[in-house]
N, C-alpha and C positions, 0 to 999 in steps of 0.2 A: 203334323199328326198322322199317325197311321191311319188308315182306312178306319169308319167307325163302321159296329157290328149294331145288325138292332133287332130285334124277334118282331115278325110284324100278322105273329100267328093270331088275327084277330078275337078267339074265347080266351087266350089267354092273357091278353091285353085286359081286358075286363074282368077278370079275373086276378092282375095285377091293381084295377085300379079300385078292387073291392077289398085286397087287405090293406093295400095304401091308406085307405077312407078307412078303416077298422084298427090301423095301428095310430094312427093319427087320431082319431077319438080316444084312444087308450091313452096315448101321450097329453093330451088335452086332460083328462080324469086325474093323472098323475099329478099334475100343474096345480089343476084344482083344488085336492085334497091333502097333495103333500104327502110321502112315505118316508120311515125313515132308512139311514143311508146302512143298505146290510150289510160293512166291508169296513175293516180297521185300514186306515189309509195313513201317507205320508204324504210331504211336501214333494212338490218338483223335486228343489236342491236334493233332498235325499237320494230320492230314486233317480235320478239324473249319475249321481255318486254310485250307486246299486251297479246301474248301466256299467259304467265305467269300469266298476270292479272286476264284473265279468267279463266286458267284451273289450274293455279299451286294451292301450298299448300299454299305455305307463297312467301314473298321475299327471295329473294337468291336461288330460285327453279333451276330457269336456269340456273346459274352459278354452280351448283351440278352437273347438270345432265349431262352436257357439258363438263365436267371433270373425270366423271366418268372411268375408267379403261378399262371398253369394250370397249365402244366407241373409246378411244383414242387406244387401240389393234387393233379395227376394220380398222381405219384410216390407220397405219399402214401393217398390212396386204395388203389392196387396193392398197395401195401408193405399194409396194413391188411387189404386184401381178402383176403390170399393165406395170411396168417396163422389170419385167423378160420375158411378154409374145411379147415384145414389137415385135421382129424380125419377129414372124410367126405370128401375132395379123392381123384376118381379118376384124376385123371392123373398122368404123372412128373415131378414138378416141375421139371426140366432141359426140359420143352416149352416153360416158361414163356420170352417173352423177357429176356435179362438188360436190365440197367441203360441200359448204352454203347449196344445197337441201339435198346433204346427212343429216348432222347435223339437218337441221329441218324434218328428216323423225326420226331421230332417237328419237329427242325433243318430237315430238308430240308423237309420239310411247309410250314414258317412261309415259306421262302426260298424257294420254289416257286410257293405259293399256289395250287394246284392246284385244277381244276376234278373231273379224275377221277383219283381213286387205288385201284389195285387190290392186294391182296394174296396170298397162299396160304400156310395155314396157319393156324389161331386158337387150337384147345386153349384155355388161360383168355382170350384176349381180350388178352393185356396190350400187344402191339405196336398190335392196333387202337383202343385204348384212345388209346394216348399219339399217333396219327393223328387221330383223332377232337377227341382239346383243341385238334391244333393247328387243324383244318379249322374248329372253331367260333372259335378265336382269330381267323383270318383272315376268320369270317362268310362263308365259304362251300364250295363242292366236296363231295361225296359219297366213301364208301368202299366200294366194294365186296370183299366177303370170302369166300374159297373154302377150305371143308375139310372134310376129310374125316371123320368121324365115328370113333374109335378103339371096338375093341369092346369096351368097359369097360361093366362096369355102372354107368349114372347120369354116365357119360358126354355124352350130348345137353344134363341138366339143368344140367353147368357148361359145356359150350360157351357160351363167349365170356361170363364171367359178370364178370370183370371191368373190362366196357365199364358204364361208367354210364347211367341210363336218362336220363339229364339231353342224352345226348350218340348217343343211337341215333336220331334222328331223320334223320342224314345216313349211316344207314349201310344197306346190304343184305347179308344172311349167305347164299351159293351151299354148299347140301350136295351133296359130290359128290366128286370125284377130279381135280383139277386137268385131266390130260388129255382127260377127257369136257366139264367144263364152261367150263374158260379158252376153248379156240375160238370159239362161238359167244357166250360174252361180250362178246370181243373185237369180232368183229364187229358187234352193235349196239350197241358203245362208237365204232368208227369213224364212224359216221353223224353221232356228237355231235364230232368232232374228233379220237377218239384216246385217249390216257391220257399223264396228266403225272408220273406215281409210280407205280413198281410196287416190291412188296416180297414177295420170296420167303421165306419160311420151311415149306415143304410137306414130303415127304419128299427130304432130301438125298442120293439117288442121283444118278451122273452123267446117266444117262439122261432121269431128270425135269427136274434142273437144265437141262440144256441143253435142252430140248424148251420148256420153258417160256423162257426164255430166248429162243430161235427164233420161239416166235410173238410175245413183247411188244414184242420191241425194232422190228421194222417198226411197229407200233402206238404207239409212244413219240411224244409230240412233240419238236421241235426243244427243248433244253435237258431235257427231261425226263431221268430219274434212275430206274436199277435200284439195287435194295438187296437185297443175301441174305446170309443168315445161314450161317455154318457152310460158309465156302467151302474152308476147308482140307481136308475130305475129300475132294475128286477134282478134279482140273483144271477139271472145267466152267465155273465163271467168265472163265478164259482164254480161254473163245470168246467172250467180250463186247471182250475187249484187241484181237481181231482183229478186231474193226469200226469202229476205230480213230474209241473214243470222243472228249469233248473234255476228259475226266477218267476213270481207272481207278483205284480204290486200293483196296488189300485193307488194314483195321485187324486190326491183334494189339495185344490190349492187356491189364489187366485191371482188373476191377471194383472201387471206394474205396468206393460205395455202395451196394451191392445189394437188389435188390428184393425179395430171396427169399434164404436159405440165406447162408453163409457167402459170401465177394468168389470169384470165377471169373474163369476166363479169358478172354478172349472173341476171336472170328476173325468176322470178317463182310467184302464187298466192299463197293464202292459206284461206280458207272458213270454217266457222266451224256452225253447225245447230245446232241451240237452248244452251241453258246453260243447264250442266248437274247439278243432284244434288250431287255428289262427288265429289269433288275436287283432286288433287293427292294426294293421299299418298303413301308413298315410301317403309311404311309397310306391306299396304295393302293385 
């Protein structure tokens, strides 16, 4: 793994651990009381299909790449990891990503081929996990990783524990609070072009979601692709429909394989700017 970055400007440490405590009550209230789901939604298989339309090479793109070797190694590994960590595991296993978001981090990854991919959020690593097979499947592109640290004891020691070390050579982990460190990411990401992949999973308040949201998508390149998780708790995805991408879909779906714990639910968007002019290739 790359050197990791971490902000250790102490007001604003406290200051990150005061919206943490504030979104996380919010998410707790939501749990509570239940909302319903703002966004007309499809199956994975569809929007998987969607994908394809757009960015793959031919038919049968998705069903390749969803099969692929690493992937299904990756899967495993997680699946193995998450069990053995289970007795001394300090976070809530519901941080972990499920099954269906891995798989389309990993889809879009292959079909992308991304030079820079950002995300926000890590807790065990498992979404940056299944970015990282596909980034070495494609032999190239970098991950950079932004989270925030929860105040769990022994917390630090499993951040991002289930990224393999075979596969951290293209990755860098930002400790921090998205709103402190994504800005000036971004910006010496622009110098390099930009960012081809961003994938949210940080704290899902509307406030964060859109703010982050706000600064990536001017930073997107042509064809590139937002991904977030858990967009059924508050409209904020809907500000991406309004910059009238060249693809918008919110999946509802649920889990046949899971990675962890019993099959779940799952709600996640996926935004993609502009039609690129390459399509995938697998040669490339």
């Amino acid at each position: 793994m790359q050197p990791v970055t971490e902000k250790r400007d102490f007001p604003a440490r406290l200051l990150d651990l005061a919206e943490q405590t504030a979104g996380l009550a919010q998410t707790a209230l939501y749990r509570a009381v239940g909302r319903r789901f703002p966004y007309e939604s499809l199956s994975w298989e569809a929007v998987a299909l969607d994908l394809e339309d757009l960015l793959g090479g031919s038919s049968g793109t998705v069903e390749k790449v969803l099969s692929e070797d690493r992937l299904l190694e990756t899967e495993r590994h997680v699946r193995d990891l998450l069990e053995e960590i289970r007795a001394e595991d300090p976070f809530l296993r519901r941080w972990a990503a499920d099954s269906v978001l891995a798989r389309c981090c990993y889809l879009l990854c292959r079909l992308l081929r991304p030079s820079v991919v950002v995300e926000t959020g890590v807790a065990y690593g498992v979404s940056s996990a299944f970015l990282l097979a596909a980034l070495a499947e494609n032999g190239r592109g970098e991950l950079h990783s932004i989270d925030l640290v929860p105040p769990r004891r022994g917390a630090r020691r499993f951040q991002g524990v289930a990224v393999p070390e075979s596969l951290r050579g293209r990755w860098t982990l930002h400790r921090g609070a998205s709103r402190r460190v994504l800005p000036p990411l971004l910006r010496s990401l622009r110098e390099r072009g930009g960012v081809d992949l961003f994938v949210h999973d940080s704290l899902h308040s509307r406030a964060n979601m859109e703010g982050e949201f706000a600064l990536v998508w001017p930073e997107l390149r042509r064809g590139g692709a937002v991904v977030a998780d858990d967009v059924e708790r508050n409209a904020a995805f809907g500000s991406l429909q309004r910059r009238k991408p060249a693809l918008w879909r919110v999946v509802c779906d649920r889990e046949t394989d899971p990675l962890h714990g019993p099959p779940a639910s799952v709600a996640f968007g996926v935004a993609v700017k502009g039609r690129r002019d390459r399509r995938y290739n697998p040669d490339s």
